[in-house]
DOMAR-835252 format. One line per field, with one value per residue: residue number from 1; residue in three letters; y, x, z of N, C-alpha, C in turn. Coordinates in Angstrom, 1 decimal, always signed. Layout:
% DOMAR-835252
num c(NUM;...)
residuo c(ALA;...)
ny c(Y;...)
nx c(X;...)
nz c(Z;...)
cay c(Y;...)
cax c(X;...)
caz c(Z;...)
cy c(Y;...)
cx c(X;...)
cz c(Z;...)
This chain:
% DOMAR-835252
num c(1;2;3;4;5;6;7;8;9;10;11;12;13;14;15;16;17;18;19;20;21;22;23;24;25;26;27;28;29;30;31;32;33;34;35;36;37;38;39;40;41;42;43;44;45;46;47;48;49;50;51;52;53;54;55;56;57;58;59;60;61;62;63;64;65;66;67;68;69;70;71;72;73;74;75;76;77;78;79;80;81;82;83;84;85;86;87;88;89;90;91;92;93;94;95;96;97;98;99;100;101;102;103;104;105;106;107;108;109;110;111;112;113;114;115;116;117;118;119;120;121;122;123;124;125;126;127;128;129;130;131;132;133;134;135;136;137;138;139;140;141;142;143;144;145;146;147;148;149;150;151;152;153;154;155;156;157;158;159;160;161;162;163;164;165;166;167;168;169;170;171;172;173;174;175;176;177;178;179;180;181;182;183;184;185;186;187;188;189;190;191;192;193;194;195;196;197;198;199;200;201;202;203;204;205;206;207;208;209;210;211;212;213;214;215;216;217;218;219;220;221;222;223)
residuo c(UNK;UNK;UNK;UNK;UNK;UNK;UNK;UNK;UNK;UNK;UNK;UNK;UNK;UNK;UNK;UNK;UNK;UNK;UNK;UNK;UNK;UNK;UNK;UNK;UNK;UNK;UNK;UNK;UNK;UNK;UNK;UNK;UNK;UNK;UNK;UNK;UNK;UNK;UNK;UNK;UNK;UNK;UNK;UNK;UNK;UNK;UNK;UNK;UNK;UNK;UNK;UNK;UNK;UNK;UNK;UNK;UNK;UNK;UNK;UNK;UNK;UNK;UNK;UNK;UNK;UNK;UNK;UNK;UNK;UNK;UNK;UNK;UNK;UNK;UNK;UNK;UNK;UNK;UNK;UNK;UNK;UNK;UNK;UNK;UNK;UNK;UNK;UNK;UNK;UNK;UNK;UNK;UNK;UNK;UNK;UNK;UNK;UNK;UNK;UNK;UNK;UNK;UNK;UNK;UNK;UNK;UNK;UNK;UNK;UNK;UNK;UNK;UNK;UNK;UNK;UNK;UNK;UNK;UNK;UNK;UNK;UNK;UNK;UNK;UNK;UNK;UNK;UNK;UNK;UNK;UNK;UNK;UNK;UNK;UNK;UNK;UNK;UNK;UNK;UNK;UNK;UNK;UNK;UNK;UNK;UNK;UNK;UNK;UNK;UNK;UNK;UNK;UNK;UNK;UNK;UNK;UNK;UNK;UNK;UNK;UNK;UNK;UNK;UNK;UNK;UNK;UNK;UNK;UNK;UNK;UNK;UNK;UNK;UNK;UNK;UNK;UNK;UNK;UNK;UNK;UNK;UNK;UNK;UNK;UNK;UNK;UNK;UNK;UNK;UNK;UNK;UNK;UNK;UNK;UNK;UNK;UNK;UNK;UNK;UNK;UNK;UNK;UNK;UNK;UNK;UNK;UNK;UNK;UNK;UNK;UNK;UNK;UNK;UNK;UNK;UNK;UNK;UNK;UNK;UNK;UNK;UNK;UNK)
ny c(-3.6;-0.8;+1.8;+4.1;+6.4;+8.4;+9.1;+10.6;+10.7;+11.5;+10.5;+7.7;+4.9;+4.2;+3.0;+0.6;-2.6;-1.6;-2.7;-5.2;-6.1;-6.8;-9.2;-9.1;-10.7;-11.9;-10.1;-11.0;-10.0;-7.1;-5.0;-3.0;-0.7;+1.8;+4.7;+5.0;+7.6;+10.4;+12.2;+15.1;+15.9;+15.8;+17.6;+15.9;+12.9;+11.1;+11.7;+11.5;+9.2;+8.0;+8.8;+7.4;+4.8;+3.9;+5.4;+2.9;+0.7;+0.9;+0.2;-2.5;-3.3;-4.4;-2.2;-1.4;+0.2;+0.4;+2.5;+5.8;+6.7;+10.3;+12.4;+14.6;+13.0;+12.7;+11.1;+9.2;+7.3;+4.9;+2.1;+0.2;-1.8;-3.9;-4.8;-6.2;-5.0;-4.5;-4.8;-6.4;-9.6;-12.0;-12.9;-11.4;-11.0;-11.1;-9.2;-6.0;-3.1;-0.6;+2.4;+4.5;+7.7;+8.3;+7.6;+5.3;+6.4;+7.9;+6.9;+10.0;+11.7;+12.4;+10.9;+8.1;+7.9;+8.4;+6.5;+4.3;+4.7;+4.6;+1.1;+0.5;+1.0;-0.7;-2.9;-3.1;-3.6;-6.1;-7.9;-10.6;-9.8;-10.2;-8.3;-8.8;-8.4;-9.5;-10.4;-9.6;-8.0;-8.4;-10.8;-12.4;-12.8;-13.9;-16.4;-18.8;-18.1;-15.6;-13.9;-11.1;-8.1;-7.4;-6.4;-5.3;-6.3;-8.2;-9.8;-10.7;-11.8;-14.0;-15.6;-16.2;-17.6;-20.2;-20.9;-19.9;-19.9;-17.5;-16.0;-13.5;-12.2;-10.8;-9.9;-7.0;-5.5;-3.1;-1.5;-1.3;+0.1;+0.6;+2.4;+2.7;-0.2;-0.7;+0.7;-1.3;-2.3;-0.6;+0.6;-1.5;-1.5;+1.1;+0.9;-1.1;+0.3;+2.1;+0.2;-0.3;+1.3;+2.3;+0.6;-0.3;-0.2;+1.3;+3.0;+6.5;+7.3;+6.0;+7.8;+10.6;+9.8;+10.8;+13.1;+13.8;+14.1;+17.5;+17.4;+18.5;+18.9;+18.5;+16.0;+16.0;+14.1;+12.6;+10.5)
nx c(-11.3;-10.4;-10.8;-9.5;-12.2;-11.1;-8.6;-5.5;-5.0;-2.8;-0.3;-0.2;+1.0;+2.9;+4.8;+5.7;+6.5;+6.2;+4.2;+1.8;-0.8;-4.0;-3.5;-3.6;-6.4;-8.7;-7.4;-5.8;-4.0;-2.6;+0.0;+2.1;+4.7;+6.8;+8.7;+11.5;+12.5;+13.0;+9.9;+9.6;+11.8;+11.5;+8.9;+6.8;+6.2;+4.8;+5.8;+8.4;+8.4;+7.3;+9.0;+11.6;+10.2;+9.8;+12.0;+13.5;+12.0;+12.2;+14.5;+14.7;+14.0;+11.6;+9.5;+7.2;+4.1;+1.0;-0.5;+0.4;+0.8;+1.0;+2.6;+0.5;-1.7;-2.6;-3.6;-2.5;-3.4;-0.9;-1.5;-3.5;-6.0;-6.6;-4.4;-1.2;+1.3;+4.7;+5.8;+7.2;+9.4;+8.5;+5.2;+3.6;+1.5;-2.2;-2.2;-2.2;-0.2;+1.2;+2.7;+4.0;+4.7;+8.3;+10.6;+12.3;+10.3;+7.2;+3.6;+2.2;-0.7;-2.7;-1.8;-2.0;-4.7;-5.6;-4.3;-6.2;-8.4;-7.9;-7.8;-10.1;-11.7;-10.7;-10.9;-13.7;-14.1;-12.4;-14.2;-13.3;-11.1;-9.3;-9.0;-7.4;-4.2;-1.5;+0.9;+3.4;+5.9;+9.4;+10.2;+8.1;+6.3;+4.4;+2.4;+2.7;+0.9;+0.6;-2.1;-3.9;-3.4;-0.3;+3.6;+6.2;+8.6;+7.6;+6.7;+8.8;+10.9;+8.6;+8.9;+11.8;+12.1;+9.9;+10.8;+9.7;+8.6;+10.1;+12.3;+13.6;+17.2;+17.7;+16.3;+14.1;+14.0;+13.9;+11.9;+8.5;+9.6;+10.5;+8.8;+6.4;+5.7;+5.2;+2.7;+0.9;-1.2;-2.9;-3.7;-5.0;-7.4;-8.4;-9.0;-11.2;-12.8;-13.5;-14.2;-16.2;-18.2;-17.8;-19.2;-19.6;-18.1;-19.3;-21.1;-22.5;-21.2;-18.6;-17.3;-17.9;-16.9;-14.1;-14.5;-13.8;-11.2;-8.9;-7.0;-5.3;-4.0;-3.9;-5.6;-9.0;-10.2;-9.9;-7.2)
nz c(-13.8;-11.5;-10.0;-7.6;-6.0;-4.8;-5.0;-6.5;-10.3;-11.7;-11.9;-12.8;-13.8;-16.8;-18.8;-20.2;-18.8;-16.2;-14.4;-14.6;-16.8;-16.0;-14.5;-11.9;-9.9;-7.7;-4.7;-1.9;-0.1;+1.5;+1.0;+2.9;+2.6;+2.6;+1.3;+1.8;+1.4;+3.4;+4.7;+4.5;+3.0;+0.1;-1.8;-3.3;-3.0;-4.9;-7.5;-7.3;-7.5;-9.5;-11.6;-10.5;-10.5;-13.6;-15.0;-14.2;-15.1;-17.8;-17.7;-17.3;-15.1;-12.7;-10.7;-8.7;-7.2;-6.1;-4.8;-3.6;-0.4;+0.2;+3.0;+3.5;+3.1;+0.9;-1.5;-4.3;-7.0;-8.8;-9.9;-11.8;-9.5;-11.0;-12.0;-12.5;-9.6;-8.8;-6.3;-4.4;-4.4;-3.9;-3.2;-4.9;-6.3;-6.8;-4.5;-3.4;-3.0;-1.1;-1.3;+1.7;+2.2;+3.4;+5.8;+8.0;+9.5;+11.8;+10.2;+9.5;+11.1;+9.0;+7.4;+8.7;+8.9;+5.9;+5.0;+6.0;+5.2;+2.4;+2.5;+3.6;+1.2;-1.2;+0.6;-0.3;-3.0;-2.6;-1.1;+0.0;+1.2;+3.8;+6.8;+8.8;+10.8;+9.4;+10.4;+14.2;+14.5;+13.1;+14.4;+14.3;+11.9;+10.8;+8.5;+6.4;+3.8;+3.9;+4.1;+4.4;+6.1;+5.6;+5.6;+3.4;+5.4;+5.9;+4.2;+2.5;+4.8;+5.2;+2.5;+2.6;+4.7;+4.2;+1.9;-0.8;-4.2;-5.3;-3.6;-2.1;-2.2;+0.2;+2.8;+3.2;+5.7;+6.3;+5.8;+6.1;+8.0;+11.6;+13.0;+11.5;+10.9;+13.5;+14.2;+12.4;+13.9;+14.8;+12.3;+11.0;+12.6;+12.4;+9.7;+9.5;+10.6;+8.6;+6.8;+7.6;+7.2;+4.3;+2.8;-0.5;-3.6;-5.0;-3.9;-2.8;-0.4;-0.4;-2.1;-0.5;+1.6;+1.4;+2.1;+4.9;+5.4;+5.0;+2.5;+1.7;+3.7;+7.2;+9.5;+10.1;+11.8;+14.6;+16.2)
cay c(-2.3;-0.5;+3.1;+4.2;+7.6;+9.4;+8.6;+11.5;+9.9;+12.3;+9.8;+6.8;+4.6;+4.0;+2.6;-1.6;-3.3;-1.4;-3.0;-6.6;-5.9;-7.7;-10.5;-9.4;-10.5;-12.4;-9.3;-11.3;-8.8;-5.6;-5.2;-1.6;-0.1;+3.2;+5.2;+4.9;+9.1;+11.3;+12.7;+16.3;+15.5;+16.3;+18.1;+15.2;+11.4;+10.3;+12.4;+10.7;+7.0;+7.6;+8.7;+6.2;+3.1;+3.6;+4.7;+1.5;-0.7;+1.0;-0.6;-4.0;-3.9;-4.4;-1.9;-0.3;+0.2;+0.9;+3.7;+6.3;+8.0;+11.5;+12.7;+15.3;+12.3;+12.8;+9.8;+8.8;+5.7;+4.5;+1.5;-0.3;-2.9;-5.1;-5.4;-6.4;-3.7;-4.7;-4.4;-7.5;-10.5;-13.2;-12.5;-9.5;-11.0;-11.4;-8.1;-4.2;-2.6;+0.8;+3.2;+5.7;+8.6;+8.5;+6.5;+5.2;+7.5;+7.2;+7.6;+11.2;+11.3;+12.4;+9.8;+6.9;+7.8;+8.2;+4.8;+3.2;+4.9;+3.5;+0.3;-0.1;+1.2;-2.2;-4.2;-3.2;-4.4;-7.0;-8.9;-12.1;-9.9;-9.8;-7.1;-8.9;-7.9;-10.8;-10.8;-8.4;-7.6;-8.9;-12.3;-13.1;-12.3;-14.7;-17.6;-19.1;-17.8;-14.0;-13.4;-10.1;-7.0;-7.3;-5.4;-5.6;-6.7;-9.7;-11.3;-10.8;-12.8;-15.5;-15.8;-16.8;-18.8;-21.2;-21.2;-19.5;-19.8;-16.4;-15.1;-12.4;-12.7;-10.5;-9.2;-5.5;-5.2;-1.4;-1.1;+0.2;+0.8;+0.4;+3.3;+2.8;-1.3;-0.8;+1.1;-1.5;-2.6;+0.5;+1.1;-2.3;-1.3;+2.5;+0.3;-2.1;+0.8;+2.9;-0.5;-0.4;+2.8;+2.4;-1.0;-0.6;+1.0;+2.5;+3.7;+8.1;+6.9;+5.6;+9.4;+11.4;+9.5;+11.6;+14.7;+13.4;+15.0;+18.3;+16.4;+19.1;+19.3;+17.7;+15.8;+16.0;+13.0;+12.8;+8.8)
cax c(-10.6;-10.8;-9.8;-10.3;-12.6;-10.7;-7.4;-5.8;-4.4;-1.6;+1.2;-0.5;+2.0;+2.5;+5.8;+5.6;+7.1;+6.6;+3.5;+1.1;-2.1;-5.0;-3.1;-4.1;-7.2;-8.5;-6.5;-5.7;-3.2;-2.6;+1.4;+2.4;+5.2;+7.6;+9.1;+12.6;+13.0;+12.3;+8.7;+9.8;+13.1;+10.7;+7.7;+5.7;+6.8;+4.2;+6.3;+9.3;+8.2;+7.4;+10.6;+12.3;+9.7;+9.5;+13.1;+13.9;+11.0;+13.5;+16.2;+14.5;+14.0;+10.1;+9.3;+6.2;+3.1;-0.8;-0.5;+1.3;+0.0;+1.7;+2.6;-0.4;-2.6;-3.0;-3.5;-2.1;-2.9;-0.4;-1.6;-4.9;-6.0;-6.8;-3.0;+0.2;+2.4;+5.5;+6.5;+7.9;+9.9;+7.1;+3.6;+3.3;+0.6;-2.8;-1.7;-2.0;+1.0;+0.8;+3.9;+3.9;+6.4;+8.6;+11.9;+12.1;+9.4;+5.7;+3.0;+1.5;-2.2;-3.8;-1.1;-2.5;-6.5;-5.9;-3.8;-7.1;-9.7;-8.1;-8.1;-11.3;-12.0;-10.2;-11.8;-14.9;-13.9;-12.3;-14.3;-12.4;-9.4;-9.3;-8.3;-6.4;-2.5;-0.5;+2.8;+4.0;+6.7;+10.0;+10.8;+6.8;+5.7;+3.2;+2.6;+3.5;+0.2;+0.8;-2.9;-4.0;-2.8;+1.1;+4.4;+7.7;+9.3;+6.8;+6.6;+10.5;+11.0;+8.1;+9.5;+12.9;+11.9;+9.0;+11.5;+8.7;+9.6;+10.7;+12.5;+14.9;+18.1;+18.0;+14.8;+14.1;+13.6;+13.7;+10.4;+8.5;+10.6;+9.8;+7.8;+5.3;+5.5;+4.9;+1.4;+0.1;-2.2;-3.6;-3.9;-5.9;-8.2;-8.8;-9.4;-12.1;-13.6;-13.7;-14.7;-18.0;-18.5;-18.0;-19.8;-19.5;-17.0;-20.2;-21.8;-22.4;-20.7;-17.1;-16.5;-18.2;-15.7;-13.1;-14.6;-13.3;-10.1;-8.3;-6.2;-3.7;-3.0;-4.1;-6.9;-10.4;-10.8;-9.0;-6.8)
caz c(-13.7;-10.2;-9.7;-6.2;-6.5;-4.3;-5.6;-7.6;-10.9;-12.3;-12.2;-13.2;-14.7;-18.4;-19.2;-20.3;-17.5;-14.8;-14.1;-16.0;-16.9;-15.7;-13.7;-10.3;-9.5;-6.3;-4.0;-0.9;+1.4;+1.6;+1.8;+3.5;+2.1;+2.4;-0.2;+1.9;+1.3;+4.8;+4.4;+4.4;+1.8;-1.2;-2.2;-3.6;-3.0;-5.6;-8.6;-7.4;-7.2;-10.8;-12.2;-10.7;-11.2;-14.7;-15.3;-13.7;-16.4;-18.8;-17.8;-17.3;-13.6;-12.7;-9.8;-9.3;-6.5;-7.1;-4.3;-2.9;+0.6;+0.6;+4.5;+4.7;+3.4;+0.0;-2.4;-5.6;-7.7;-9.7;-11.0;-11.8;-9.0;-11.7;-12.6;-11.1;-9.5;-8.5;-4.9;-3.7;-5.1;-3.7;-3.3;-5.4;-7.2;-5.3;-3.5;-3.6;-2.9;-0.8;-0.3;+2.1;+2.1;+4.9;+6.2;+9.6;+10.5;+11.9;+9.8;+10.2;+11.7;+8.2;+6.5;+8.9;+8.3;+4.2;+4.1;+6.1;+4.2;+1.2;+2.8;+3.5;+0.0;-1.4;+1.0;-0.4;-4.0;-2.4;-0.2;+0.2;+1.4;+5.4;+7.3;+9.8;+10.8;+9.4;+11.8;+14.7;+14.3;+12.4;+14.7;+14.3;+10.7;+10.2;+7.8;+4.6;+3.5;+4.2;+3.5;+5.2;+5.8;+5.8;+4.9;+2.9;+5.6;+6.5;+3.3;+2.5;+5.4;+4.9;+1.4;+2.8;+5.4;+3.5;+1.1;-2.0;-5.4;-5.8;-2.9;-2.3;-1.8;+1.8;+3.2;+3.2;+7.0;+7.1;+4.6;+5.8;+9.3;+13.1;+13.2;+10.9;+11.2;+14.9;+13.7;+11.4;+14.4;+14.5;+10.9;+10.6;+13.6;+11.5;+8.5;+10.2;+11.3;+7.6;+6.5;+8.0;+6.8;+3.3;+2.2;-1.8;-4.2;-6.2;-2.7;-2.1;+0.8;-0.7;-2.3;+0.4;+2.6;+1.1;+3.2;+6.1;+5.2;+4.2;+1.9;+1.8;+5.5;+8.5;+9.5;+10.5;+12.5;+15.4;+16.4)
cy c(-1.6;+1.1;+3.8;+6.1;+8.3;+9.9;+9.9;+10.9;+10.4;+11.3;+8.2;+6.1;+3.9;+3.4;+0.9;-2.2;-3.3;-2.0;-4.0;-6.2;-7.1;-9.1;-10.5;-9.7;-12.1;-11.7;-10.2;-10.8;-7.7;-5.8;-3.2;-1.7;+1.3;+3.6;+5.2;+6.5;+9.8;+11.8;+14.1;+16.5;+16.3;+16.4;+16.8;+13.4;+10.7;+10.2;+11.6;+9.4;+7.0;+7.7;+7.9;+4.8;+3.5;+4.0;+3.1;+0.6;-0.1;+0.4;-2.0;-4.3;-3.8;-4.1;-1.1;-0.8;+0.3;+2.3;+3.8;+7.3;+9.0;+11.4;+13.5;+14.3;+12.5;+11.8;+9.8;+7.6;+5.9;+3.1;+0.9;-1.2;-3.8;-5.5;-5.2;-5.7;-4.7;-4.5;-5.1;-8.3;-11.5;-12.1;-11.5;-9.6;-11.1;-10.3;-6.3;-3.7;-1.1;+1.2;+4.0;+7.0;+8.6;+7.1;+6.6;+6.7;+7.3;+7.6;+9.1;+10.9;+11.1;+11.4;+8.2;+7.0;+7.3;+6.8;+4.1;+3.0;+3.6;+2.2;+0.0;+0.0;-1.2;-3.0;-4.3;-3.4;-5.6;-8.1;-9.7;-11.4;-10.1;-8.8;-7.5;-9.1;-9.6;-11.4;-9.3;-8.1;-8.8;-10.6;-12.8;-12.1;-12.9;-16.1;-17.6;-18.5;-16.0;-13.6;-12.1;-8.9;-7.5;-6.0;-5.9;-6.6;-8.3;-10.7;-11.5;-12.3;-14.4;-16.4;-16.9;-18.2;-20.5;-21.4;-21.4;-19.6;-18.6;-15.5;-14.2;-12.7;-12.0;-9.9;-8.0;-5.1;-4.1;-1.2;-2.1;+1.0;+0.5;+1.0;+2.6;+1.4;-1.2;-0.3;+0.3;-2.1;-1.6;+0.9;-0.5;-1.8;+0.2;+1.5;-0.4;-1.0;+1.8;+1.6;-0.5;+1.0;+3.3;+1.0;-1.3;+0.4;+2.0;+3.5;+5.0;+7.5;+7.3;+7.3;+9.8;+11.2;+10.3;+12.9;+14.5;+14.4;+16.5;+17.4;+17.1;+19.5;+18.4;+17.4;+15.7;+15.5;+12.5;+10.8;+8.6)
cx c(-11.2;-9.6;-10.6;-10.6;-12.0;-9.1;-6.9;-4.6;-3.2;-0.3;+0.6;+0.4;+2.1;+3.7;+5.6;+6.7;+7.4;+5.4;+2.7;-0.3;-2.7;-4.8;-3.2;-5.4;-7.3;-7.6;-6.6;-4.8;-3.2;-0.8;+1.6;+4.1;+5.7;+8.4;+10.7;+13.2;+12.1;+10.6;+9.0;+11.2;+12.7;+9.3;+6.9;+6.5;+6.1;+5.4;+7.4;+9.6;+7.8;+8.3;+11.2;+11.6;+9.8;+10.7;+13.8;+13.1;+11.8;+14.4;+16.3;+14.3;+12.5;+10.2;+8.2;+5.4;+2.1;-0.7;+0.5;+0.7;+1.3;+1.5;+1.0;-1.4;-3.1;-2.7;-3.2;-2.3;-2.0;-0.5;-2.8;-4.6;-6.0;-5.2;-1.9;+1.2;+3.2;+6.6;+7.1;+8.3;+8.8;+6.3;+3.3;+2.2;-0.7;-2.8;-2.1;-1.6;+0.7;+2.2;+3.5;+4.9;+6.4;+9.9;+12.3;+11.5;+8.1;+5.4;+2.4;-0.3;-2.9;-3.1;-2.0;-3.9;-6.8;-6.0;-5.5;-8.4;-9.4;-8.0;-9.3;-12.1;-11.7;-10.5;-13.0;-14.9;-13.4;-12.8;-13.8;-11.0;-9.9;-8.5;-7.3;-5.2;-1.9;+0.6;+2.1;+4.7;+7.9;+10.3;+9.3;+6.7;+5.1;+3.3;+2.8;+2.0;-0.1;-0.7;-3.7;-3.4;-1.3;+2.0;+5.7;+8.7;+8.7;+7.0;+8.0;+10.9;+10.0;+8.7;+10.4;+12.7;+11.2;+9.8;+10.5;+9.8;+10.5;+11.6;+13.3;+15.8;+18.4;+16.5;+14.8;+13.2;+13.4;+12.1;+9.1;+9.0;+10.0;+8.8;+6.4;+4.9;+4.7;+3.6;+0.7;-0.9;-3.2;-4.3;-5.0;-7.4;-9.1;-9.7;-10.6;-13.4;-14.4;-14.5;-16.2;-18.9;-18.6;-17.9;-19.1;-18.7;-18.4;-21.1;-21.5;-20.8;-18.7;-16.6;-16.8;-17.2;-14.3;-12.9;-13.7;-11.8;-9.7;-7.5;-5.0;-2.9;-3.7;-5.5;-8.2;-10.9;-9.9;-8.7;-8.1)
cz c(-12.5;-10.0;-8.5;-6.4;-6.1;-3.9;-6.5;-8.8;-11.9;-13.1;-12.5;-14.4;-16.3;-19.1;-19.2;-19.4;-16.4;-14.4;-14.9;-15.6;-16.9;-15.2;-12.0;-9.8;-8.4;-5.5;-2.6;+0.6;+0.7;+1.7;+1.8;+3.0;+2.7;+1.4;+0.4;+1.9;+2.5;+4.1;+4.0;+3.6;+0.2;-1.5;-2.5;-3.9;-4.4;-7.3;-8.5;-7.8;-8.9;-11.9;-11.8;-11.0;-13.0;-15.5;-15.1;-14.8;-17.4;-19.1;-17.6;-16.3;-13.4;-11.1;-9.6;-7.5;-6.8;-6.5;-4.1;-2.0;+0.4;+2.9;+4.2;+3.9;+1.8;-1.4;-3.7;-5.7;-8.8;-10.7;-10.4;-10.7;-9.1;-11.9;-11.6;-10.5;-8.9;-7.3;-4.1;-4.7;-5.7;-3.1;-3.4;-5.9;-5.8;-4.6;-4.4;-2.5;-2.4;-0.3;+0.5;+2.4;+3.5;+4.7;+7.8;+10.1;+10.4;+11.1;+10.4;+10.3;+10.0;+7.2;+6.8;+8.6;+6.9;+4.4;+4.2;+5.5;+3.0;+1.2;+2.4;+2.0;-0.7;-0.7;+0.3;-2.0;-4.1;-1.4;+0.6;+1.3;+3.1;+5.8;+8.2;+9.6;+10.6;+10.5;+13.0;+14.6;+13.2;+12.8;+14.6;+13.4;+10.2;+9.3;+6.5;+3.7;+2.9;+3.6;+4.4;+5.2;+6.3;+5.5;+4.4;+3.8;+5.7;+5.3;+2.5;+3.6;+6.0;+3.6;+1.4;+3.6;+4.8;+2.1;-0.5;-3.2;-5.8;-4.5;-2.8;-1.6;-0.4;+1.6;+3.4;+4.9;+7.1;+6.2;+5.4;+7.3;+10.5;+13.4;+12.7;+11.3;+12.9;+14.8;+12.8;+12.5;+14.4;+13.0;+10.2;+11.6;+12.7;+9.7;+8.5;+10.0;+10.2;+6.8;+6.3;+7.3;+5.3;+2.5;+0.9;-2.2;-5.1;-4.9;-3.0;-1.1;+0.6;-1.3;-1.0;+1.8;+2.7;+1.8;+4.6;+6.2;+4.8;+3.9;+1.4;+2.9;+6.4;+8.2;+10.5;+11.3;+13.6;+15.8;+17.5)
């Protein structure tokens, strides 16, 4: 069980099949994510993503994430690390799943710091994971492996290509969009660098990291 301290847990999901307990373990990527709704569309992306993931495990559809960065940077877990959220076809397992609110649009400054804090958080329960950017872009998205930091669209289209047991029937190229995709160099580099900085999940350190931010507006630490 792994709940990141600085995570706020409101919407933590509770509905049977929007997420399997205790089948993720060994986390070996990161997959980046967007919630598909503008940033500025609705007050709280997190509140959203739980009315529809868990209407949807209602109706039989398994859709879910662990996080959700808000635009001014403000974190929600939704589901344990230890268990499987549901964000991709193939390689959901092995994985934690990060939305970030927004549709074809950058991350915002205190959006890209949170995401990497909570990175490096998860590196530092997961050891094994590597920080390094799987693909660049859509025509180079890496290998049949996808172990690393990735996104929706990467392992969509390793899936299809390596021809995985589970893949989807079209790739979700826009998730999490140019913008943001075009920033996951960046957002590994920030990650690297919070890494070092917060060794262990039981460390002072891993909360106190949380200062770094106002976590209801901008942030503190300049790119």
């Amino acid at each position: 069980m792994a709940l990141c301290p600085f995570a706020f847990r409101e919407y933590m999901l509770t509905q049977p099949g929007s997420y399997k307990v205790g089948s993720n373990g060994g986390i070996h990527r990161i997959v980046v994510h967007n919630t598909g709704v503008k940033q500025e569309q609705i007050p709280n992306h997190a509140a959203s993503a739980w009315n529809t993931w868990t209407a949807a495990a209602k109706d039989g559809k398994m859709v879910s994430a662990h996080f959700v960065v808000e635009a001014n940077g403000r974190i929600y877990q939704m589901v344990d690390t230890a268990d499987v959220a549901y964000g991709t076809a193939e390689y959901t397992r092995r994985a934690i799943h990060i939305e970030h609110a927004g549709n074809a649009e950058p991350f915002t400054r205190s959006q890209l710091h949170a995401s990497a804090l909570l990175i490096a958080w998860i590196n530092s329960i997961s050891p094994d994971l590597s920080l390094d950017l799987v693909g660049t872009g859509l025509t180079d998205f890496g290998d049949k492996d996808q172990e690393g930091m990735t996104c929706h669209a990467f392992v969509d289209l390793a899936a299809i290509k390596f021809r995985m047991p589970y893949p989807p029937k079209t790739a979700k190229i826009t998730c999490p969009g140019a913008p943001m995709m075009e920033s996951l160099p960046l957002l590994s580099r920030l990650a690297r660098n919070y890494a070092a900085a917060v060794p262990t999940v039981t460390s002072p350190v891993a909360v106190a990291a949380a200062s770094f931010f106002d976590w209801s507006g901008g942030s503190n630490v300049p790119l």
